[in-house]
N, C-alpha and C positions, 0 to 999 in steps of 0.2 A: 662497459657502457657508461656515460656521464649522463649527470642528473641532469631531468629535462627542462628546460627555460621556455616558461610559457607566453603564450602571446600575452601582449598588452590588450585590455580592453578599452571600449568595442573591438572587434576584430575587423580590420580593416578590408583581409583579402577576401570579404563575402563578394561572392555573385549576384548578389539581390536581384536583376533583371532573368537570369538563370533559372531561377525557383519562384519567380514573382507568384504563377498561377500554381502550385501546391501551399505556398501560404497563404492563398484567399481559400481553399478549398477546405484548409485543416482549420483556419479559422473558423469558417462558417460551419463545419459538421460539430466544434468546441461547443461553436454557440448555439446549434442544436440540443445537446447534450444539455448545455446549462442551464437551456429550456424550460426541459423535463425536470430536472435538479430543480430548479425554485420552483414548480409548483406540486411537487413534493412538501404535503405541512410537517411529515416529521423524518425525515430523511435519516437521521440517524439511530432509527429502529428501522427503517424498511430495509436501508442499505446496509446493516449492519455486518451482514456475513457477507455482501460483495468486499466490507472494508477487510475484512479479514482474511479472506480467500486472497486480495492483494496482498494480502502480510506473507503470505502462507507462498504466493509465487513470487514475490521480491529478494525472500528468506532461499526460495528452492534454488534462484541463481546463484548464492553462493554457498550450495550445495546441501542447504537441508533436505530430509527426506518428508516431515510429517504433513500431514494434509489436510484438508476444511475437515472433517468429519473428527479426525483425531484429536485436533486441537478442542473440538468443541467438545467431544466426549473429558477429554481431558479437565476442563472446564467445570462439566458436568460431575467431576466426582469421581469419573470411572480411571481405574488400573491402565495404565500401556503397558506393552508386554517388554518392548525395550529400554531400558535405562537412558540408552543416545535418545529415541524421541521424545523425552521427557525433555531434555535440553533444546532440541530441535525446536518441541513445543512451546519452550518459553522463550525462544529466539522472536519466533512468531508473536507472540503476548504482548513482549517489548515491542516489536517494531510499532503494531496495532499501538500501543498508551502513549508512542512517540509522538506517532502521528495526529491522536489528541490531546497531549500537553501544546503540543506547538501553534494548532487551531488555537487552540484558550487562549496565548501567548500573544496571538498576531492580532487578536481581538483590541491589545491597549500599547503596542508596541511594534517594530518597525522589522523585518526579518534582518537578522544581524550574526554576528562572529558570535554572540553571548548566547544567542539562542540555540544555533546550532551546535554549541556544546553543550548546552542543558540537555538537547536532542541526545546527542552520542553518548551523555551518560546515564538520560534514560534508557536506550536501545542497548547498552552493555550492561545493565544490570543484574549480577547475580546468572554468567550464562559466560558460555565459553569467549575470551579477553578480558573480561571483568579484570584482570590483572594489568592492561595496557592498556593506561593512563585515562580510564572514563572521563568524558570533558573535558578534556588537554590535549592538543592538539600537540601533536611530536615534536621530541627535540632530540631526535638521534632518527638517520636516514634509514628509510625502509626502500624495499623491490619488489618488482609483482616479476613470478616468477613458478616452476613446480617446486613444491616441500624439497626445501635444501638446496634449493640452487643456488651458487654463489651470484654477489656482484656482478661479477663481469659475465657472466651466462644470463643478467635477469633478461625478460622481455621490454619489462616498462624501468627505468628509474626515477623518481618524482623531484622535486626540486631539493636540493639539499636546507636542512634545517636553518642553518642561518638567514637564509633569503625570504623562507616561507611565510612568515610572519607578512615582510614587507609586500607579497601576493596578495597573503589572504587579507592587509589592507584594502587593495587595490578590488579585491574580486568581491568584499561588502559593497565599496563604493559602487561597483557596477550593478550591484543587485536592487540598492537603490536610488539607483537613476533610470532614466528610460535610454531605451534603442528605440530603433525603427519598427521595430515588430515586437511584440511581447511573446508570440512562438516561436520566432525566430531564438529573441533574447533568452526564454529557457532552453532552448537547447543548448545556447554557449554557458549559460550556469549551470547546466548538469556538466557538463562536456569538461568546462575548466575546472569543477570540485572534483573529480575525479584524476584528473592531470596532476591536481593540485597533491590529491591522497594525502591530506592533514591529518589524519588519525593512524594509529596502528595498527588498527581493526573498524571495522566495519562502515570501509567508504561509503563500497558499492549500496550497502541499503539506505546511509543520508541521501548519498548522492538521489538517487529513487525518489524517497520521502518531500527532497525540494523541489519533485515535479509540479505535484499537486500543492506543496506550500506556496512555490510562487506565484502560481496562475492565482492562485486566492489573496497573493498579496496583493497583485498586481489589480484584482477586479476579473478577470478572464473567467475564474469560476464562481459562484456564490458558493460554495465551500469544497473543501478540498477532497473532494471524493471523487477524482479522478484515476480510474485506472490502468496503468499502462505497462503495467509486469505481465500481463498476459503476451502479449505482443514481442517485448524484451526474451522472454523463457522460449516462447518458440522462435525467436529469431539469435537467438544468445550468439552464437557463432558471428555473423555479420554485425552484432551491437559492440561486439570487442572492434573486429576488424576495423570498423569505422572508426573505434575512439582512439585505436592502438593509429589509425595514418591519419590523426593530427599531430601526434609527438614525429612521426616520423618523415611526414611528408608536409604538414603543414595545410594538408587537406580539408579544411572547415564546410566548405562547399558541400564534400561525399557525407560527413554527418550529419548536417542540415539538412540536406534531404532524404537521408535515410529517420531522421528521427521529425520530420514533419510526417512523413510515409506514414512513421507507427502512431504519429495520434490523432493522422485523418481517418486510419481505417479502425486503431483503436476506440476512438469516438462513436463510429458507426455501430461497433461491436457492442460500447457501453450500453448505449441507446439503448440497443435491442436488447437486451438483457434488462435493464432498467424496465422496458416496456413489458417484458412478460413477466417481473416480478408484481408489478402495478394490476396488471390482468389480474392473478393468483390475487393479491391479498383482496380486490374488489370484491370477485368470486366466491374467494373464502369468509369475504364479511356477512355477506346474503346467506351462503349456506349456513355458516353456526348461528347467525343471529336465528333462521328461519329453524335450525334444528335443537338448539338449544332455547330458546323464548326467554332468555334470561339475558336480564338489563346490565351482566355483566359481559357479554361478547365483544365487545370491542377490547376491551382490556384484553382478557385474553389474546386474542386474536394479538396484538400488539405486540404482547408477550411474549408469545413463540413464532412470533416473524424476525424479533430481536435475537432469542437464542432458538432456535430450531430443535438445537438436543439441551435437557432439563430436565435438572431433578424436581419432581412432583413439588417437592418443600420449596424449590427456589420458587417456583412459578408461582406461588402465592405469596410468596412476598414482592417479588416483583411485579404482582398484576394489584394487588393489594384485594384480592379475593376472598371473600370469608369461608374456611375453609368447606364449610358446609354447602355451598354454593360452588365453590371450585371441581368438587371431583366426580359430582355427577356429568357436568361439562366434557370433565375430562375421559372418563365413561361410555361418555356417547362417541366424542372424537375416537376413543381408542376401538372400540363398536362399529364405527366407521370406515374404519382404516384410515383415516386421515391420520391420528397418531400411530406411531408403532411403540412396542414397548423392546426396549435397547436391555436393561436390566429390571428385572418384575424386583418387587418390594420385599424384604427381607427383615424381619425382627426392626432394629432402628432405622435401617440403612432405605430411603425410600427410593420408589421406582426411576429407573432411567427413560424419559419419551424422545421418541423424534418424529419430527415433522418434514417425514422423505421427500416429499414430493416439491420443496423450497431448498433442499440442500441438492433435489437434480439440476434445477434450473441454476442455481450459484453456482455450482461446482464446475470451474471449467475443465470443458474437453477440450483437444485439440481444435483451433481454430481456422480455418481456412480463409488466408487472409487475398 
């Protein structure tokens, strides 16, 4: 198979009268979505384990096993039983600190070739590739392919090294300029980073991570907690298909609409999630403020919406609680069954809690799209 020659951008052979009414549709459900996002005052404690459950289904497409609960017990202190999801685990960690090095990043600077390998070499840090090439983008050809397949057997071949450079010129420039539609235009930036496969490991999760960077460079979202791996994992089969018949068929049309599909109805999905996490913490503010009378409930409360599962010790330093005030708090919640206790307290080692009833609404199930 020879290395693939990608299109020139913009791509010229779009149908835009074709898909006109799914891009107003996925538009407007975005801008619902973004809605709710800005009036959200502190979004990145409410959303915190939605960010990370996307870590956790971004990481699961290219075949991790570990899950919301795992990572976060992991977090917490506690033992995994297997030595692989310990790595699995920190796959997941990185992607999540990628994803806020590069918010910080976009904050004073322009989304670029520079950042995007600051990106890949935070996301390979210390975790299976760590050996190939963190932040450097290849200079010897790779193939997507089954473990050991040669060359001429790959599926995909991506552009031979010498050329790639001259691409991934060409595909900054596109990122920062405009097209016709800024949904339309992320889906040719994920679509072309992936053709592109500049790194030797871990396309597929940049590729991913530029979803939510773009829309937030672009203005589409007030910050980039967009998520669309949910939708990706249960459709995994048909997301290859579509990306695999543009190398092959020149197809741009069939991924355009299969990937406006996934974030008109992923956006609805957000939503609704977003909305019954918002119910729960209102809920939960009135009941502990009303069950505990202590002028520290908000804090807490904050506290274990940001981590769900926590060590007793963390949670006071993260709510800044005097301790003496903290554990009756914690006492009544656990009293209540609001918390559960995951590991009771032992000699130095203090107790493991979780807050079930916010890891069932994150956690996703299968989605019925």
């Amino acid at each position: 198979m020879k290395p693939y020659i990608p299109n020139a951008l913009p791509v010229k052979n779009l149908n835009y009268e074709k898909i006109i009414g799914l891009v107003g549709r996925a538009n407007a459900e975005l801008a619902r979505y973004d809605g709710l996002l800005q009036a959200i005052v502190n979004p990145e404690i409410l959303l915190s384990p939605l960010t990370t459950n996307e870590a956790v289904l971004s990481s699961k497409i290219e075949g991790t096993q570990a899950t919301l609960d795992e990572v976060l017990k992991f977090e917490a202190g506690m033992d995994l039983i297997e030595e692989r999801k310990e790595q699995d685990v920190q796959e997941i960690v990185n992607y999540r600190s990628t994803l806020i090095l590069a918010e910080q990043e976009l904050k004073d600077r322009p989304l670029s070739l520079f950042l995007v390998r600051q990106m890949h070499k935070e996301l390979m840090d210390s975790v299976r590739g760590a050996n190939k090439q963190p932040g450097e983008f290849r200079t010897t050809q790779n193939w997507i392919g089954k473990l050991g397949t040669p060359i001429d057997r790959a599926v995909f071949v991506p552009p031979e090294p010498s050329v790639l450079q001259d691409y991934l010129g060409l595909f900054e420039k596109y990122i920062q300029t405009d097209d016709s539609d800024i949904l339309m235009q992320s889906a040719v930036v994920h679509a072309q980073f992936e053709l592109l496969h500049p790194f030797l490991d871990g396309n597929g999760r940049i590729g991913r991570l530029l979803i939510p960077l773009f829309l937030y460079y672009k203005k589409a979202l007030s910050r980039p907690m967009f998520y669309l791996s949910a939708y990706l994992e249960n459709y995994r089969d048909e997301y290859y298909i579509h990306l695999r018949e543009i190398s092959d068929k020149s197809d741009w049309d069939g991924w355009v609409k299969f990937y406006l599909n996934a974030v008109l109805k992923q956006s609805i999905a957000n939503s609704a999630k977003v909305k019954e996490i918002l119910d729960h913490y209102f809920n939960m503010r009135d009941y502990i403020v009303e069950r505990t009378r202590s002028r520290y409930a908000h804090q807490l409360l904050d506290a274990i919406f940001d981590k769900p599962i926590f060590r007793s010790s963390d949670i006071q330093i993260k709510s800044k609680i005097p301790k003496q005030s903290l554990m009756p708090m914690l006492k009544q919640l656990l009293d209540d069954k609001i918390l559960l206790t995951l590991r009771p307290a032992s000699g130095r080692m203090p107790a493991v809690l979780v807050f079930q009833k916010l890891l069932e609404i994150t956690e996703d199930k299968p989605i019925q799209f």
